[in-house]
N, C-alpha and C positions, 0 to 999 in steps of 0.2 A: 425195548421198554418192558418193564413188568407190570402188573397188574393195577397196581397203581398208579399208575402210567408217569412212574418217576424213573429214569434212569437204573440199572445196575450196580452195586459196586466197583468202584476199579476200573469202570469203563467210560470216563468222562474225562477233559484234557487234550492236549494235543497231542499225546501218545498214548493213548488207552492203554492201561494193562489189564487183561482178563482174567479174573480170579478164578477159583474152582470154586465149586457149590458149598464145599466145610468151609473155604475162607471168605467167602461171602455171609454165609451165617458168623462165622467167629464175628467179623465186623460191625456186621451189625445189631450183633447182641454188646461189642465196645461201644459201639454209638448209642445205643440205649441206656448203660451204663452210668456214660459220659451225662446224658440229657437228665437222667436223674441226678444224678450226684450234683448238677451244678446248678440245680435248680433253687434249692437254698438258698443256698450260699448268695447267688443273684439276685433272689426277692431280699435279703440280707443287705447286699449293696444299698437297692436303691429305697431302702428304709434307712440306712448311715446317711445316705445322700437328704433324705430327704431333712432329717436329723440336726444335719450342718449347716444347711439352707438356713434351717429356723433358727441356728445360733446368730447365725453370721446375721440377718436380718434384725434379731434381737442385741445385738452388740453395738450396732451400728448407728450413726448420728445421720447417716444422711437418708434422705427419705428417697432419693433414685436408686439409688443400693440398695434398699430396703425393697423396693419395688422388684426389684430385678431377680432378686431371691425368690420370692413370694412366684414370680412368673416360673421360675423355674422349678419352682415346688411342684406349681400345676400341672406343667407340661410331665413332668413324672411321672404324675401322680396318673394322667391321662391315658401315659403311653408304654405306659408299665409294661403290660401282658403285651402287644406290639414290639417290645423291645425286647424281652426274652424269648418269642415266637424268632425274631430274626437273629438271636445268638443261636438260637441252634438249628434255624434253617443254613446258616454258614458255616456251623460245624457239621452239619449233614453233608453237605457240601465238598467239604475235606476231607469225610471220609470215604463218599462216593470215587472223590480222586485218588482215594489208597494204591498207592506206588507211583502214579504218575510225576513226571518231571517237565516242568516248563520248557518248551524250545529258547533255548539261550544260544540260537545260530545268529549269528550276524548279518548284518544285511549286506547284499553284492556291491551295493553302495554307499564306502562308510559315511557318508554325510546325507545320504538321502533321507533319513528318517531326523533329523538331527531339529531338535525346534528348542529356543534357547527361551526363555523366561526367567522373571526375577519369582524369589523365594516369595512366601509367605510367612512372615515371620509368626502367628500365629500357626498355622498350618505347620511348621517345621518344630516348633516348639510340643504342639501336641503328639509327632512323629516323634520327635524325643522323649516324651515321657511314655510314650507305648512300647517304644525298645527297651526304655530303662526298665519298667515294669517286666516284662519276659527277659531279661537278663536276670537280674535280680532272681526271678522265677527259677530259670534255667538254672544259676548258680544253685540254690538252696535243693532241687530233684535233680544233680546231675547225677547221682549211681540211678534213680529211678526211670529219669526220660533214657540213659542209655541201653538201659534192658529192654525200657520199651521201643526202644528203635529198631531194636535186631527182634525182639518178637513180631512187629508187624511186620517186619521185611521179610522174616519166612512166611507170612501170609500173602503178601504181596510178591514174593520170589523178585526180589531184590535187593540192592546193596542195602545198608543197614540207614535206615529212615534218622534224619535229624531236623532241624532247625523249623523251618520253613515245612519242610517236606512230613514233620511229624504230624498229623492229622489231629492229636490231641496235645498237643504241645503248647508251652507255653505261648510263642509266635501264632500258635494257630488262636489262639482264644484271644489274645491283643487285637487279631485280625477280624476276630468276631465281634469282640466291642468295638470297634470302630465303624464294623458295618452295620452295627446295631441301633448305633448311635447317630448314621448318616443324615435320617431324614429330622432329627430331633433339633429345634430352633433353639439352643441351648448356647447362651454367651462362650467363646471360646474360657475364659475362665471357670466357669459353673462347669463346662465340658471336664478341665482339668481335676476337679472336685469330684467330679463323677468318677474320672479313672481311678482317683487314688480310694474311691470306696469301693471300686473294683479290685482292684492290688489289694487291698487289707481282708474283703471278706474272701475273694474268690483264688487269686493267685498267693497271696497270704498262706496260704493253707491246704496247696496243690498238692504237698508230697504226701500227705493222706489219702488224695484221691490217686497219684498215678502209683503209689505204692496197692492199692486195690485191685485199679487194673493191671497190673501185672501179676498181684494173685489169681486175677481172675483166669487170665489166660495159662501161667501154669497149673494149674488145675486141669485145665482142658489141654493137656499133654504139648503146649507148645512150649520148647527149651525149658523142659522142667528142671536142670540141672543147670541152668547158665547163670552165672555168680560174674559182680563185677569187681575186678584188683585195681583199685585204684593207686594214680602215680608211678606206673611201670614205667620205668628209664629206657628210652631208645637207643641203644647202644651206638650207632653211629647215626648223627644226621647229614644231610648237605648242608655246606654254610647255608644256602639261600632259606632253605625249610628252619634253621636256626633263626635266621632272620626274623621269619615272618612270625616265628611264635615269641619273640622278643617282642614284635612289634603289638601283638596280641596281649602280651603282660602287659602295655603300657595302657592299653584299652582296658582291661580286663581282672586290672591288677586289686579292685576294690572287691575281688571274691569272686569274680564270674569265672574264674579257670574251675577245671573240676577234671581233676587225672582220668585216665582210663586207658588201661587195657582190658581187654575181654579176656575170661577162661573158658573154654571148651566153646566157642565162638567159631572158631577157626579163621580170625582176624584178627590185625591189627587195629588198635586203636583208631576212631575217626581224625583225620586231621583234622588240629586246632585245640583237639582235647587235651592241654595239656597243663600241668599247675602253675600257679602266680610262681614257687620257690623256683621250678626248675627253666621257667622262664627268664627270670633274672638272671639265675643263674650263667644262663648263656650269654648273658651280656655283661656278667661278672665274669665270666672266664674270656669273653673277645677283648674287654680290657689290660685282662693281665698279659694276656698273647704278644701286645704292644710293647709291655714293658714298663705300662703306666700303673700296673696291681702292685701290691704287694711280695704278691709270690709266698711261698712256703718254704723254707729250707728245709733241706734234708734231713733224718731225724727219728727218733719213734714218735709213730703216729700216738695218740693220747685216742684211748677205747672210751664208746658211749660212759660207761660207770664211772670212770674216772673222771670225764667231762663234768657229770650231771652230780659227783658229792664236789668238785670244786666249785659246781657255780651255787651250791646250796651251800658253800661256807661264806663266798662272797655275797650273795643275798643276805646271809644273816647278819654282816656287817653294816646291813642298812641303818636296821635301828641303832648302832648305837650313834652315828653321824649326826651330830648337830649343826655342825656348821654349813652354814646353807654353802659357800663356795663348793665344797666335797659331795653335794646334794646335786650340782650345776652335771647338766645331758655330756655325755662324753662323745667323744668320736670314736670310729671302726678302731683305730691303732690305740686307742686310752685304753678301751675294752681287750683289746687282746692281747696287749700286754700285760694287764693285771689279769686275766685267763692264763697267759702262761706263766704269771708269776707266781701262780695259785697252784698249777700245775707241778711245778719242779719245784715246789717249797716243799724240804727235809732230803732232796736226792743225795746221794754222796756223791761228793765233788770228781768230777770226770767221768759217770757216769752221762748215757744219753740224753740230750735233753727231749721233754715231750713237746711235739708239734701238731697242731690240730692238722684233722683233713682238711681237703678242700670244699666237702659240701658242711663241716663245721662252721670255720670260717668263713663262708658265703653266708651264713645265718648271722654270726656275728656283723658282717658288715652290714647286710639289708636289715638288719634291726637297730642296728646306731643309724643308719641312715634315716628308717622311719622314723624314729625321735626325736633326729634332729630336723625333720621336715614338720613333725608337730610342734617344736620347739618356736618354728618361724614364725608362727600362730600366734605367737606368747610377744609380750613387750618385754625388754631385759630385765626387769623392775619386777614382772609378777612372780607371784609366789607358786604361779603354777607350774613355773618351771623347773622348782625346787622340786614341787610335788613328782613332777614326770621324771627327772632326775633318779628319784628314790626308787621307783617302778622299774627303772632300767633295767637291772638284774634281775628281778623274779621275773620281765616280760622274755628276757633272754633263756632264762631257763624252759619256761613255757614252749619258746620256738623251738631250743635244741631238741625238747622232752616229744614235741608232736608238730608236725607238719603244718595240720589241719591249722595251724595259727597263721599261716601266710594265704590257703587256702579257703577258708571257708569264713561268711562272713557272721556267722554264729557262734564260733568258735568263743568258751566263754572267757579267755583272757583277753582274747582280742576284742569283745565286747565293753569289759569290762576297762580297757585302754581309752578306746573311741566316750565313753561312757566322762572318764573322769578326764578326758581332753575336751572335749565339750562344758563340761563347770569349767575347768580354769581358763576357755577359752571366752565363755560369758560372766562369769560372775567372780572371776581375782583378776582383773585387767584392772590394775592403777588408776589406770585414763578413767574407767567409768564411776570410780570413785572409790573408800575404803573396801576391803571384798569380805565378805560375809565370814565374819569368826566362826558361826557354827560347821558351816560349812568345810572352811579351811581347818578346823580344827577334827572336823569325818577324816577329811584327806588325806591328814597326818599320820591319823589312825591306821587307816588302809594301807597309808606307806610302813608302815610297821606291822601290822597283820601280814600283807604280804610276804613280806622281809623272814618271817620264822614259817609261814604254811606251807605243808608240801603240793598243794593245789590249792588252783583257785576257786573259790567260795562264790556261790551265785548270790549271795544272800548281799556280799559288800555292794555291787553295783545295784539291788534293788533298794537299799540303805543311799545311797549318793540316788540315787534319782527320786524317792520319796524327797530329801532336801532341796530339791530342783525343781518338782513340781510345786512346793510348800512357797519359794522363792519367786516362781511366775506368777503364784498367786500374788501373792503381797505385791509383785510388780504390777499384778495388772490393775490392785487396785489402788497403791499409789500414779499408777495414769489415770485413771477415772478420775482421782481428784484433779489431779491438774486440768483435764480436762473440763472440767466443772467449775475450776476457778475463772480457767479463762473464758468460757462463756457466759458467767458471769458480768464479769469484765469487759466483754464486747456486749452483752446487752446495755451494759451503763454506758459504755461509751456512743452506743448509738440513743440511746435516749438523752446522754446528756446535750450531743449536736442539736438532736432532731428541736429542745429545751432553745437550745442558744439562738436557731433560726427562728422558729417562734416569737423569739425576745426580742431578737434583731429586726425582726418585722414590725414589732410593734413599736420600738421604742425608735427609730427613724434620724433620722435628724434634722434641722431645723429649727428655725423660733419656738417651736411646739414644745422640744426633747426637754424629757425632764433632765434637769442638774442636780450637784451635789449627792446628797446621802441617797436618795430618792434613787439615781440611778445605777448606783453601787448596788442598794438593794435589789432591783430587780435583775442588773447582770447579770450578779454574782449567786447572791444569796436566795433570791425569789427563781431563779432559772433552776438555780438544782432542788427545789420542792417541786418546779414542772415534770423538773424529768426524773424525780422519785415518783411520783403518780402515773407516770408514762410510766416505767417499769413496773406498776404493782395493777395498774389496769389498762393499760394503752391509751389513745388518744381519743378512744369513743368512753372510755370510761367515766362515771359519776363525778367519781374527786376530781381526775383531772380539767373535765368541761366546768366544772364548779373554783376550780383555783384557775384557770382563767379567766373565768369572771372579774374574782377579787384583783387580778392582774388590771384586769381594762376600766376596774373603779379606780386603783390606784394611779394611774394613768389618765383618766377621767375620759374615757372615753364614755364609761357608763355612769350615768346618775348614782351618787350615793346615798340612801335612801337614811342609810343608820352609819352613824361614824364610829359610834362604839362597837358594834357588830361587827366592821369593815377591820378595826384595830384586834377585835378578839381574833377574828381569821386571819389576819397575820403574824397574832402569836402562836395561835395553834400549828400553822405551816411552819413556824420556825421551830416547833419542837420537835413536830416531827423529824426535823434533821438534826435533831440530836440537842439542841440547844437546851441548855436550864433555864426552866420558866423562870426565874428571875432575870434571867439574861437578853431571855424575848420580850421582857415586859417594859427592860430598858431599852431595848431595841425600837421595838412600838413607840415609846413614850418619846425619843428622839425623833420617831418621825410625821407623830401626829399631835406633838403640844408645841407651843409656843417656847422660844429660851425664856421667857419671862417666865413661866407658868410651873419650872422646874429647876427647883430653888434647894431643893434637900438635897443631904449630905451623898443619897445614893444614886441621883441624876448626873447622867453623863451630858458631855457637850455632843452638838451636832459635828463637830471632828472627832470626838473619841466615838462616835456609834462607827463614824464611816473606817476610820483606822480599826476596830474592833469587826467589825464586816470585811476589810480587804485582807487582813492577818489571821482569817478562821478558813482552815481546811477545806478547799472544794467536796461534794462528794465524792465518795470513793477513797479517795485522795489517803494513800499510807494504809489500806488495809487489807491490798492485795499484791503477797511479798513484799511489801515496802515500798511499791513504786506507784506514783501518780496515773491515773489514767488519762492517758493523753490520746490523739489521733498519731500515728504515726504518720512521717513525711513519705510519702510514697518516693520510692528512686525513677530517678530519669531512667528512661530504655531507651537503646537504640534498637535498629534495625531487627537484628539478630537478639537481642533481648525480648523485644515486644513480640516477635516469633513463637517464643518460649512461653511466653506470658500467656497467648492467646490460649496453646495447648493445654492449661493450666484446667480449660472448664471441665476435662475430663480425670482429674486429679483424685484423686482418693483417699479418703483416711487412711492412716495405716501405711501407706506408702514409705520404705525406707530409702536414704540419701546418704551420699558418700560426702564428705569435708573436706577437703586437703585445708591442715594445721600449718602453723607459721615453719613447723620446723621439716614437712614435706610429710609427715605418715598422714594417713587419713584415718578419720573418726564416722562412724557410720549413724544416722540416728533416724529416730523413724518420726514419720508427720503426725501426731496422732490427733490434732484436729485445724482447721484453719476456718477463716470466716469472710465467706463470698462476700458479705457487703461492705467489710470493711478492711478485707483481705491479710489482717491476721492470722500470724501462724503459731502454734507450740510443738517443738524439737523433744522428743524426750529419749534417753540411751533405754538400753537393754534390762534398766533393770525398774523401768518407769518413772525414774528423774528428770524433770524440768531441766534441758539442756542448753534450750537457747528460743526465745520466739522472735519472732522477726514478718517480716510482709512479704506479702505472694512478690512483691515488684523487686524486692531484695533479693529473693530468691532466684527468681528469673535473669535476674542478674548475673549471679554467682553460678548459674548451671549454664550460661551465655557465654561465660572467658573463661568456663572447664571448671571454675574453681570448687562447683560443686555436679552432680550427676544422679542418678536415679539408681538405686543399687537394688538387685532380686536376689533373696537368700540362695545360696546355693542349695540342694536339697540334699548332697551328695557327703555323708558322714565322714569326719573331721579325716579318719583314718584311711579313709578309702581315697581323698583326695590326696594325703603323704605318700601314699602305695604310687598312685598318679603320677607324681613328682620326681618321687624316686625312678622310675622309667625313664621320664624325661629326660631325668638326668644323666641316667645312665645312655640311651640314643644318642642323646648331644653327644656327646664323649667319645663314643664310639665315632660317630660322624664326624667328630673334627680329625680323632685318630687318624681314620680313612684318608682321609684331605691330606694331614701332612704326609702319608704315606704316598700319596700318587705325588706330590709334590717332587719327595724324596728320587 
């Protein structure tokens, strides 16, 4: 122990490694580094966090939500300085263990240790977003975390430091907010909220910090000269090592590859480090092996220059393509035929013809393929796919022109792809109704900007996402209204019941019950000025305790002290609902004169008051979307419904749902309010249109025989998921290959 009676560097773990007294200081002048640089950044975080809270609180209809926010504000606010004392007592921690390696020996008994438990689906969920986050990380500093791996490993005199084992690494800081975050009573959601203000302020913005400290330490003469070559090709692999980095592109395929060889290193690259392109690649070349590729015939190869002005003459045919058919995603062989028809146009006849390479062509295909796996995204119908169509060639020339487009997830064509597959995969989908002309009409633009630039312009994709955000607006506040309609709507309806039991109570039956107009009036006509007063002051209010009165004169339960009095407040009640004082006055006059006594040309009969009363609009009735305010018939549940149903109390606004349609695609649409006492729901799409309302009991229904389900946004960008896909598909392929091979 040193003087501080904390442990040494390097010497803590089950393999202590013991440093020398200059790598002990180098480290822990890193660790001081580290503790300031991220000190910001984290008092940063949990001021976003706290930020969010207060949105999400303030947006919110329900008052347990609202609460729940608010708790977690506190507990922040609390445990502030406690939660960044214990990030960087875990990043001390890490670096205390500088070079050590976990015992990863097995036990004598393989099942002796072996204890089997069910998942925690929160629990696993937050493990997922803490990998995704240090992925992500890792992808965007991988030249930086690899130079710092081999500079701390000369300090630690070991093999070259990565993943887990890098003390400031991205894994390591995941592992610090986690521990940081251990004792904090924070809803697993609000936890999730946390992370992602962690990811934006602090890993967000890594490559500034591990680019520092790697100045720092060259400066102080470690590997002043070590430079990272990224995507050096390994000239032979073993299948199996081929394998496994296929099987790593299929993981890893949304940007997390990051080439590397070292120079003046005196190493080889770490296993795994290797690019999303040359990945596939491997799984493009095990398929041709079968005989199931394409193949290349033999031929002159066609040189970068010559590739890069053909595919710049077929780009600039985009614009002049009007016809949407010709605008429609091609496949691998559409594209390479019209590449080599581009190619050998003007050759003289019996001259060579041009043949791409193999790692051209390998571009060309994982670029039709990722197109057409954005294309699946799309309904036949949208115009986005016209849109993606048109991008085809300038995204192909991007790939062949630089790498970095399969690799990195910044890269800004590839940005700018993922960017405008996101509008057309929310806002020009048919199904959710016409798609925004301004919009589609950016698109088009972009598709012909494109079509004549020699690069890509960062400015088109901040131009499409300025209209995207312009567009959530306007959606979120076409939801507020609906939202507002319909509470509306369910306060009238519960006022208008709460009116009709009232009525129902008093008006009874028996010898007593009044008949005739008398009782039409108070049904109909006199229950909904109850439950207009019930809405505008509730049931302890002035009007309303005051028009029950007039209720229980009219009824005679109460002495009528003034008749004329008793007729003016009944036509004042009827104007209030809208009636013309002329209209109330014939109404009154039907119910409290004699037929003798109304003898002029403008006196109605005691059948024309009561037909004139059952043929006048309920309240509400036609003025919210056109339809009557009714109770809904709640649906019968069974077993396995009423299940569902119960689950319901934990339900959320906001919560999106999946549909399956008559014709089998599914429609996705989010809850955005419902009403516990009368179990009303509103459905609205994407772009905050009223899409369907219905009742919690119908719903519980329809999530009971599958027909509907609870859906959670992917968080995982449109393109990173294609990249996905494409893997997949290439594994399958290979996997069945294999099959019929052993068959064979």
């Amino acid at each position: 122990m040193n003087a501080s009676g904390t442990p040494p560097f390097g010497r803590t773990g089950p393999h202590p490694v013991a440093l020398s007294p200059r790598a002990e200081r180098e480290a822990q002048q890193g660790l001081s580094l580290c503790l300031t640089w991220l000190d910001m950044p984290l008092r940063d975080a949990l001021r976003d966090f706290d930020q969010r809270m207060f949105a999400i609180a303030e947006s919110s209809r329900n008052h347990l939500e609202q609460q729940d926010c608010f708790e977690s504000r506190g507990i922040v606010q609390r445990e502030g300085p406690a939660f960044r004392n214990r990030f960087a007592s875990h990043l001390s921690e890490r670096f205390r263990g500088l070079g050590n390696t976990p015992d990863s020996r097995p036990s004598t008994n393989e099942y002796g240790g072996l204890n089997l438990s069910l998942v925690d689906p929160e629990e696993q969920e937050q493990t997922d977003a803490l990998s995704s986050m240090a992925a992500r990380a890792e992808a965007r500093s991988a030249s930086s975390l690899f130079e710092l791996g081999y500079r701390l490993a000369v300090l630690a005199g070991t093999p070259p430091l990565e993943g887990e084992a890098l003390p400031a690494g991205p894994r390591a800081l995941t592992a610090a907010l986690r521990a940081a975050m251990e004792t904090m009573p924070l809803t697993p959601a609000h936890r999730l909220i946390l992370f992602q203000a962690v990811d934006t302020r602090v890993l967000g913005h890594s490559e500034s910090f591990y680019g520092a400290l790697n100045e720092h330490y060259r400066t102080r003469g470690i590997l002043p000269g070590f430079r990272v070559y990224p995507n050096v090709r390994v000239a032979s692999t073993p299948a199996g090592d081929r394998r496994r980095a296929a099987e790593a592109a299929g993981e890893g395929a949304g940007g997390m590859g990051a080439g590397g060889g070292a120079g003046g290193a005196g190493g080889a690259a770490p296993e795994g480090n290797i690019g999303v392109l040359e990945s596939l690649r491997q799984l493009l070349a095990e398929r041709a092996q079968t005989g199931r590729g394409a193949g290349f015939a033999p031929g002159r190869l066609a040189s970068d220059d010559e590739l890069q002005t053909a595919l710049l003459a077929l780009q600039g045919h985009v614009s002049d393509v009007t016809d949407a058919a010709q605008r429609e995603i091609r496949s691998a062989s559409a594209l390479r035929d019209e590449l080599l028809a581009q190619l050998n146009r003007g050759r003289p006849a019996g001259s060579p013809q041009a043949e791409l390479t193999p790692e051209q062509g390998d571009t060309v295909e994982l670029t039709a393929m990722l197109f057409q796996n954005l294309g699946h995204e799309l309904s036949d119908e949208s115009a986005g796919r016209r849109v993606l169509g048109g991008l085809q060639w300038p995204m192909l020339r991007a790939a062949v022109n630089d790498r970095g487009f399969f690799d990195k997830a910044e890269h800004p064509a590839r940005q700018l792809l993922n960017t405008v597959s996101e509008a057309a995969h929310h806002w020009l989908d048919p199904v959710e109704g016409e798609p925004d002309a301004a919009l589609l009409d950016r698109l088009e633009r972009l598709v012909v900007d494109a079509s004549i630039a020699q690069v890509i312009d960062p400015s088109w994709r901040a131009d499409i996402e300025a209209q995207i955000a312009q567009l959530t607006r306007k959606a979120h506040v076409a939801e507020r209204r609906q939202i507002e309609a319909m509470e509306g709507r369910d306060r009238l309806e519960r006022a208008r019941q709460r009116a009709s039991e009232v009525m129902g109570e008093r008006l009874g039956e028996g010898a007593g019950a009044p008949r005739g107009v008398l009782r039409i009036l108070l049904e109909r006509t006199w229950a909904d000025v109850l439950a207009l007063h019930i809405l505008r002051g509730g049931e302890t209010g002035e009007a309303y305790l005051h028009c029950l009165g007039v209720t229980d004169q009219l009824l005679g339960r109460r002495p009528v002290p003034d008749t004329l009095k008793l007729r003016q407040e009944v036509e004042r009640g009827l104007e209030h609902l809208g009636m013309h004082p002329s209209e109330a006055a014939q109404v009154a006059a039907g119910l409290f004169e004699p037929a003798q006594a109304r003898q002029g040309d403008e006196s109605l009969t005691t059948t024309d008051v009561a037909m004139r009363l059952k043929q006048r609009p309920r309240l509400g009735e036609g003025t919210a979307h056109g339809e009557p305010v009714a109770p809904m018939e709640p649906t019968p549940l069974d077993p396995a419904a009423r299940e569902v149903y119960d689950g319901f109390a934990s339900l959320r606004f906001g919560t999106w749902f999946e549909f399956d349609q008559a014709d089998g695609e599914p429609v996705r649409r989010k809850l955005a309010w419902f009403s516990p006492a009368t179990g009303r729901c509103l459905f609205v799409n994407q772009r905050g249109v009223r899409a369907e309302d219905m009742d919690l009991t119908r719903l519980a229904r329809l999530v009971s025989t599958g027909v509907a389900r609870e859906w959670r946004e992917e968080r995982v960008p449109l393109i990173d998921r294609a990249w996905h896909a494409v893997a997949r598909a290439l594994r399958r392929e290979r996997m069945a290959n294999e099959r019929m091979a052993g068959h064979a």
